[in-house]
ROKE-492782 format. One record per residue (C-alpha): residue in one letter; x, y, z. Coordinates in Angstrom, 3 decimals, padded with zeros to 6 digits, m for minus. Each point is the difference from the previous one (the first is absolute). Layout:
! residues N
+-------+----------+----------+----------+
| kekol |        x |        y |        z |
+-------+----------+----------+----------+
|     A |        X |        Y |        Z |
...
+-------+----------+----------+----------+
***
This chain:
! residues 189
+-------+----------+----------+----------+
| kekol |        x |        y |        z |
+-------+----------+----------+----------+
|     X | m003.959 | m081.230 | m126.301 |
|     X | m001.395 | m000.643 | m003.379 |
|     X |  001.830 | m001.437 | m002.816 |
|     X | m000.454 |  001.150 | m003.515 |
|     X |  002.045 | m001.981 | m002.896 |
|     X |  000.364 |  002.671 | m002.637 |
|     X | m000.078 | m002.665 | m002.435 |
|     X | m002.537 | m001.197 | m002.872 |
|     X |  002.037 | m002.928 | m000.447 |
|     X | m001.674 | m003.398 |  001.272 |
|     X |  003.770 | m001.710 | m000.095 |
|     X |  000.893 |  002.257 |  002.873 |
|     X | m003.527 | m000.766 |  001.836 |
|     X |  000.893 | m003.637 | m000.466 |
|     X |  003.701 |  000.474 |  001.159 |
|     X | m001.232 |  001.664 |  003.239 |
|     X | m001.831 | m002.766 |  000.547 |
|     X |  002.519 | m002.338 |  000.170 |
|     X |  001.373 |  002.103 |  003.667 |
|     X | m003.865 |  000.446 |  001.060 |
|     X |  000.034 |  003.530 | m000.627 |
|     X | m003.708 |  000.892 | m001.205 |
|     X | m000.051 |  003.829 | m000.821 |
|     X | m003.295 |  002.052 |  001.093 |
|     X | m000.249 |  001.939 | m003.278 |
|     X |  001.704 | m000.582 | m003.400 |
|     X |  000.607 |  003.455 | m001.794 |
|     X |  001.789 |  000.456 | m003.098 |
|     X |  002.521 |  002.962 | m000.045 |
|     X | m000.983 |  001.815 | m003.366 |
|     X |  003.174 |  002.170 | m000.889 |
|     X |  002.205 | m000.099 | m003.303 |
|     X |  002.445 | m002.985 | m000.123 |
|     X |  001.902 |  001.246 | m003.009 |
|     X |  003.746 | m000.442 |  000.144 |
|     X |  002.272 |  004.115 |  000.085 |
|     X |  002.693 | m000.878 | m002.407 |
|     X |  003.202 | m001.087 |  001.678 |
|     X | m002.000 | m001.550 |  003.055 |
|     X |  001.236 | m003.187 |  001.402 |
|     X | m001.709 | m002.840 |  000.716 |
|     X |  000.758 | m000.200 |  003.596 |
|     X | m000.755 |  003.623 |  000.115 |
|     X | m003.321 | m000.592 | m001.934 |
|     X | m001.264 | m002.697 |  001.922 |
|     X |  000.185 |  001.422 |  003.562 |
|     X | m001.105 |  003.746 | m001.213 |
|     X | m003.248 | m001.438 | m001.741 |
|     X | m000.757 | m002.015 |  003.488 |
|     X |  000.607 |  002.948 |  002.089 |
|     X | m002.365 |  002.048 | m002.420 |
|     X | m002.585 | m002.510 |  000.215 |
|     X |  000.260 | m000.367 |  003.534 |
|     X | m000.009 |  003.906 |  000.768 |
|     X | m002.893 |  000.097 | m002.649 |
|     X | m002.167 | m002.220 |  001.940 |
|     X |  000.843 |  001.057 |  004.044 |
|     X | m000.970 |  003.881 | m001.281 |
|     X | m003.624 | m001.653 | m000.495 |
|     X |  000.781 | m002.264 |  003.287 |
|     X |  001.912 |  002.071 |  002.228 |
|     X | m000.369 | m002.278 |  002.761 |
|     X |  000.129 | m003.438 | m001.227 |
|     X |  003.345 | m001.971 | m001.307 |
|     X |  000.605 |  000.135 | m003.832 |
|     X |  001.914 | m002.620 | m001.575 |
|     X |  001.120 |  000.467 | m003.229 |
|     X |  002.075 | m001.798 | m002.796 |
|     X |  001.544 |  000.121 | m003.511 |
|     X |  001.676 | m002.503 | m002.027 |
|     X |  002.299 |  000.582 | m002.645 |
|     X |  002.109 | m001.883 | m002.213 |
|     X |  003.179 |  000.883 | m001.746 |
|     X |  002.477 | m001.300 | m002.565 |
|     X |  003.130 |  002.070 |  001.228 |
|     X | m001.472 |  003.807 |  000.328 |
|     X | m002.608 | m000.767 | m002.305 |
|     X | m003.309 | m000.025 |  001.899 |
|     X | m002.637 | m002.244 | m002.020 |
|     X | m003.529 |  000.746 |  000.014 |
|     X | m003.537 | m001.748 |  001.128 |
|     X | m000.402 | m001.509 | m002.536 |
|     X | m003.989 | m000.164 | m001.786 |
|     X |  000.334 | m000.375 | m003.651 |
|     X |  001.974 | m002.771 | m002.044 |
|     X |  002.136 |  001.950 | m001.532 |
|     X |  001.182 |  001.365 |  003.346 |
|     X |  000.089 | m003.648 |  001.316 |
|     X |  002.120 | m001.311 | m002.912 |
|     X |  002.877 |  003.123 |  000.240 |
|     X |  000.184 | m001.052 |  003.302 |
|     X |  000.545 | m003.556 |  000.273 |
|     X |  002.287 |  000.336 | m002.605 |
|     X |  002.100 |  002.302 |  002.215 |
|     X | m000.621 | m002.549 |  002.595 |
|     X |  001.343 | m002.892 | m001.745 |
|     X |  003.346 | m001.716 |  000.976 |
|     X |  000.778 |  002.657 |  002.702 |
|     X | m000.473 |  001.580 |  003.419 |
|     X | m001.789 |  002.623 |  001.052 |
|     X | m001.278 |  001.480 |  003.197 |
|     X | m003.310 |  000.073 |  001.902 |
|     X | m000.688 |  003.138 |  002.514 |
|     X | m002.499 |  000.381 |  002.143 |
|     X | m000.308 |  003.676 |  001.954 |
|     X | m001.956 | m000.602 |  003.234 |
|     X | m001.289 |  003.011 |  002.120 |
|     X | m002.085 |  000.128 |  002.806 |
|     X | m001.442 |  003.210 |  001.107 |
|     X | m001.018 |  000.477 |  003.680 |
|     X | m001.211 |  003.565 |  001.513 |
|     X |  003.480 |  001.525 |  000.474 |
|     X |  002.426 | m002.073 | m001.931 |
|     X |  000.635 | m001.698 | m003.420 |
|     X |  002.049 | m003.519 |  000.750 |
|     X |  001.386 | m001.486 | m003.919 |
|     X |  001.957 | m002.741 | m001.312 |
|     X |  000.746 | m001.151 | m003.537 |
|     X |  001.149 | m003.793 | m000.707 |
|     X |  001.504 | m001.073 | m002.574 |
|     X |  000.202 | m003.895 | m001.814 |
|     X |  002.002 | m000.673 | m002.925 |
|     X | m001.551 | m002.498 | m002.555 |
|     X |  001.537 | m002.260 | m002.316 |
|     X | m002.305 | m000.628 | m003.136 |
|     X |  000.857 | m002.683 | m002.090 |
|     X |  000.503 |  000.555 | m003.694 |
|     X | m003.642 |  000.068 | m001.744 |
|     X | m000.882 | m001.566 | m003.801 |
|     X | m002.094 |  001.735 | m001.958 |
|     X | m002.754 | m002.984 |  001.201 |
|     X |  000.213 |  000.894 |  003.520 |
|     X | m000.485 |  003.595 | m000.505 |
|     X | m002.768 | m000.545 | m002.417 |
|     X | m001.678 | m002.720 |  002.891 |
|     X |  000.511 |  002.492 |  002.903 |
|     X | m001.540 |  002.679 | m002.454 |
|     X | m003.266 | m001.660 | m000.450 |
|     X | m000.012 | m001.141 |  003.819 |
|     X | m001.330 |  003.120 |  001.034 |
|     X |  001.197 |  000.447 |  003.631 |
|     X |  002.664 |  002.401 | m001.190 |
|     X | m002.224 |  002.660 | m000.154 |
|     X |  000.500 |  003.063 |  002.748 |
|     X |  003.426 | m001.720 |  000.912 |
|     X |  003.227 |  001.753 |  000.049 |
|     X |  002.067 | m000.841 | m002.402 |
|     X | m002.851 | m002.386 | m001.364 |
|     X |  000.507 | m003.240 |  001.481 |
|     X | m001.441 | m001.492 |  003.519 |
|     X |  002.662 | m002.073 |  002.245 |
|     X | m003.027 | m001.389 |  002.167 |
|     X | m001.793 | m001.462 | m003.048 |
|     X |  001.489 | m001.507 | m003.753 |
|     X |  002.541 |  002.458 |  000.040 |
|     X |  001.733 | m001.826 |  002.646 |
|     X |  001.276 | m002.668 | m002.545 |
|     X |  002.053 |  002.334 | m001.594 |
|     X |  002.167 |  001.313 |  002.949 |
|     X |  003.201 | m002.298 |  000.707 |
|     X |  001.007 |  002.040 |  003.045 |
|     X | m001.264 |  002.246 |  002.824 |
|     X |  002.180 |  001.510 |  002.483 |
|     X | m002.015 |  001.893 |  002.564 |
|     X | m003.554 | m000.244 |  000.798 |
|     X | m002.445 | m001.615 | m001.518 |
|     X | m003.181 |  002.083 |  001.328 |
|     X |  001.937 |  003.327 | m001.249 |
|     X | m000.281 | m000.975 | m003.355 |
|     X | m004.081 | m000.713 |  000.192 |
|     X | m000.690 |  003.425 |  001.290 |
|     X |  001.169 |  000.480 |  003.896 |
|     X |  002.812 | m001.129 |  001.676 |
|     X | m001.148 | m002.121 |  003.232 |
|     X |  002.853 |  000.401 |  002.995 |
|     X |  000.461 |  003.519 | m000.913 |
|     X | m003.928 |  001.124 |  000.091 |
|     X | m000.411 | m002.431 |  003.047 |
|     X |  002.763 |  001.721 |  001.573 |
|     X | m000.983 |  004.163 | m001.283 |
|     X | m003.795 | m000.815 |  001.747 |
|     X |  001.136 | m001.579 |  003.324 |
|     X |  002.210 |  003.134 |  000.340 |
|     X | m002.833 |  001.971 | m000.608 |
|     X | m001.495 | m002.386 |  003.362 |
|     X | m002.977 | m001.835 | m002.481 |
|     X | m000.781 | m003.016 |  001.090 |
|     X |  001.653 | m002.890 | m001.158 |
|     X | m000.198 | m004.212 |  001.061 |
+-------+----------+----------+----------+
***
């Protein structure tokens, strides 16, 4: 059976990579990601993967459709992707000194059934000077992140903890997508 990453997002490519899963297609879901008022994170995350992923298997009925959404939040506050400095800056500041969480919603659509997860990592950001948000700002890999920052590149330096999984907060949680396609009987080493 074919397998379709409902994805544009080349961290999540790279991330399947690492378990030697090579998708046949790569197909962006196009729907609206905009947060109802009063939504959850948690909620957030796994509805936008399981509308991606039903988005994508009514165009490929018969192939397996993985999909994924990350989302970070300071308490019930879901912060954005992040593509202007302004944005960037609001957000860092929020960031600064506390923790937050990092959810990932990931759905994989098979003909018949919709299998989902959502993981969650809590971060510990250390407390940012006016210099290091002003250096991060005119770093540039910030852009299209939520919540602004990247834990796989510069950002890393500024997170003193991480409880949970590492590969959740880049874009796809690992055991939990390894373990949602072998129940779906893809192949796997």
């Amino acid at each position: 059976m074919r397998l379709i990453l409902a994805s544009a997002s080349p961290r999540r490519l790279d991330l399947l990579a690492r378990i030697g899963v090579i998708p046949d297609a790569v197909l962006p879901a196009d729907i609206d990601e905009s947060v109802p008022k009063d939504e959850l994170p948690r909620v957030h995350a796994l509805r936008l993967a399981e509308e991606k992923a039903r988005a994508v298997a009514a165009v490929e009925p018969a192939a397996l459709v993985l999909a994924a959404d990350t989302v970070v939040a300071v308490g019930r506050r879901i912060l954005p992707k992040v593509e202007d400095e302004g944005t960037l800056r609001r957000c860092m500041a929020l960031l600064s000194g506390r923790r937050h969480r990092v959810m990932t919603g990931v759905a994989l659509a098979q003909p018949g059934a919709l299998r989902s997860r959502v993981v969650e990592t809590t971060i510990a950001m250390k407390r940012l000077s006016r210099e290091e948000i002003d250096f991060y700002a005119g770093h540039g890999e910030w852009r299209g992140k939520a919540g602004g920052y990247a834990l796989q590149g510069y950002g890393e330096v500024y997170v003193r903890h991480i409880a949970g999984s590492y590969s959740n907060v880049v874009g796809l949680p690992l055991a939990e997508t390894r373990h949602l396609l072998k129940s779906a009987g893809h192949p796997l080493a």
